[in-house]
C-alpha positions, 0 to 999 in steps of 0.5 A: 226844416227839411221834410225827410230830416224833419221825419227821419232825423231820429232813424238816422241817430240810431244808425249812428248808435248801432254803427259806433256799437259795430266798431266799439265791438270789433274793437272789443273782440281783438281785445278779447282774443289776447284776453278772453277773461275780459270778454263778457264784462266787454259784452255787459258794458256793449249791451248797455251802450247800445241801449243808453245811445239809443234810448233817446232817438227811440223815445224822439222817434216814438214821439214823431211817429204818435206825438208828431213831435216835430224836430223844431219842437225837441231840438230848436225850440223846445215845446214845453206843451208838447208832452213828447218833446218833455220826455225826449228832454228828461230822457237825455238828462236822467241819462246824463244822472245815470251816468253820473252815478254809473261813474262815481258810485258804482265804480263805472270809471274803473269799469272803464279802465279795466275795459280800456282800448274800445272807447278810450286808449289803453292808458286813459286816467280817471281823471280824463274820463270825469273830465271828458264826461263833465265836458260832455254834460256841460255842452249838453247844459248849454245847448239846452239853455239855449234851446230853453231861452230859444236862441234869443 
C-alpha cells in the first residue's frame, strides 16, 4: 500500500463526506426557496448526514493516528487484535442497525419522501428506498465476509 493512501485514506473519505454534504445541501436550499416550510427538517437530516458519513473515517482516522492501525488492518485483512480496526468495523455495522431502525421504526423512510429531491428523486417509493439500502448492507455484508475470511 502506498505511503500517502496507507496515512490519508480516512482524510481523503471524510473530504468526500463534506463535498456530498456541500451538494446535498445546495440541493436542499433550491428546494427551500419554493418551500421554506421544509427548511429546518432538510437542515436536521443534513446535520445528521454529516455526522452518520463521517463517524466512520473519524473513528479509522483516530485509530491511524494513536492506534497506528494501518489500511491493510481495517479494510483487506481485518486485525482482530488490533482493538482500532474492532471499533472501525462495529462502527459501520451499528450504522448499518441505526439506520435500520431510523427507516422502519421512527418513520425515516417517510422522512425521506417528505425531503425528497436532495438524495432521491421527487417521486421515489418506499419501497425503492428499502431496496436501495438492503442493497447497500448486503454489499457491506459481503465485502466484510470477505475481508473476515481474507479474500481466500
Amino acid at each position: 500500500m502506498p505511503p500517502f493512501i496507507d496515512n490519508y485514506f480516512w482524510v481523503l473519505c471524510l473530504l468526500t463526506g463534506f463535498i456530498k454534504h456541500f451538494s446535498f445541501s445546495k440541493k436542499a436550499r433550491k428546494i427551500c426557496k419554493e418551500q421554506p416550510e421544509l427548511k429546518e427538517g432538510f437542515e436536521k437530516l443534513l446535520r445528521g448526514f454529516l455526522f452518520w458519513a463521517n463517524l466512520p473515517w473519524i473513528v479509522l482516522g483516530f485509530g491511524r493516528i494513536i492506534g497506528g492501525l494501518t489500511l491493510e488492518q481495517a479494510f483487506f485483512s481485518l486485525d482482530l487484535n488490533n482493538p482500532y480496526a474492532v471499533l472501525f468495523v462495529l462502527t459501520v455495522m451499528t450504522i448499518w442497525v441505526r439506520a435500520a431502525i431510523w427507516l422502519h421504526f421512527q418513520k425515516g423512510a417517510d422522512t425521506l419522501i417528505k425531503y425528497s429531491g436532495v438524495w432521491h428523486s421527487k417521486n421515489v417509493k418506499k419501497s425503492t428506498i428499502f431496496a436501495q439500502y438492503y442493497i447497500s448492507v448486503l454489499g457491506g455484508v459481503f465485502a466484510l465476509y470477505l475481508v473476515i475470511i481474507g479474500f481466500q
